[in-house]
N, C-alpha and C positions, 0 to 999 in steps of 0.2 A: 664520203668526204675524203678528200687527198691529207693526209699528215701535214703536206708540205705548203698548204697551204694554196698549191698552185691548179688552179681550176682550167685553165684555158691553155693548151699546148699549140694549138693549131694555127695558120696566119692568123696574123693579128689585123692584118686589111691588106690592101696594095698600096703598096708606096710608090710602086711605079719604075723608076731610074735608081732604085737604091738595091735594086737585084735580090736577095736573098735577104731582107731585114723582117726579120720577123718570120722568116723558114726556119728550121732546126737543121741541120744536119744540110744544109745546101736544097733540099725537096719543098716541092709548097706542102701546102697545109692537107689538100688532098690526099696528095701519095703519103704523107706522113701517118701511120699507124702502125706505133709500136707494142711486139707482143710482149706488155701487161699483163699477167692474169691477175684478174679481180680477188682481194683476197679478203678476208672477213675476219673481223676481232671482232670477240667478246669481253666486252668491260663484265666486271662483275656484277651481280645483282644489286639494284637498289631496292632496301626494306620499304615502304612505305607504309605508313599505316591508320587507320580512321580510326576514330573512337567512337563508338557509339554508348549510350548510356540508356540504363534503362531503369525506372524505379523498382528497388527488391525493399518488400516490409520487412523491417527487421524489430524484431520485438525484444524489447530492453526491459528487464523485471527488475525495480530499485527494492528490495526489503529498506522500511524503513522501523527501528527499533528505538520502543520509547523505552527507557530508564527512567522509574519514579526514582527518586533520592528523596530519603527520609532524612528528615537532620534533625539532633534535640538540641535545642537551644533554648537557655533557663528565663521562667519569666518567673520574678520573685512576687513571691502573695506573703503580705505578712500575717500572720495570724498573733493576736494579742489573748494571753492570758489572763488573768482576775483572782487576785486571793485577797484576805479580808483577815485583817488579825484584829481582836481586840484586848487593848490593855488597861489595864487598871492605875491611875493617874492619882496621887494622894495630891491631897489640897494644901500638907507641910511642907516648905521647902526645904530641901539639905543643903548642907552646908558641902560648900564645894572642897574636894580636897586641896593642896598644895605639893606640885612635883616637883620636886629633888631633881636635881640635874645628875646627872650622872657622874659625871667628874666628882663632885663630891661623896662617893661613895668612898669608902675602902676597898679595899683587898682584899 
């Protein structure tokens, strides 16, 4: 491919009466060949690339660790005791005494 875009150098038809339109240089298209050497670039490389995929087994080992928890937390139990006195109860009544306020003490 031409850089310049320009593909076609040679007559371009016959015109006829119009002499040289579309010659180069005054010559038809025949006699026209000019030495051009053919030259060659190299663009740089294009990468391209595929992916292919393929299944790999991959083996995942989860330890899993139980933790008992001990907790003490109080459940109340009541335990009830039993004593037993006996007293001896006279059938005289006494006579009650009478307290003294304090104030009326002395010193």
């Amino acid at each position: 491919m031409n850089r310049n875009n320009n593909f076609h150098m040679g007559n371009v038809g016959n015109v006829g009466s119009a002499g040289n339109a579309g010659n180069v240089g005054g010559m038809s298209g025949m006699e026209f060949c000019p030495n051009c050497p053919t030259q060659t670039i190299y663009d740089p490389p294009i990468t391209q690339y595929e992916d292919y995929y393929h299944p790999q087994l991959v083996n995942v080992v989860q330890n899993i660790e139980t933790v008992k928890q001990h907790h003490c937390c109080p459940v109340y139990k009541h335990i009830y005791t039993h004593t037993e006195k006996n007293v001896m109860v006279s059938s005289v009544k006494r006579r009650k005494r009478v307290k003294t306020s304090s104030k009326g003490r002395s010193k």
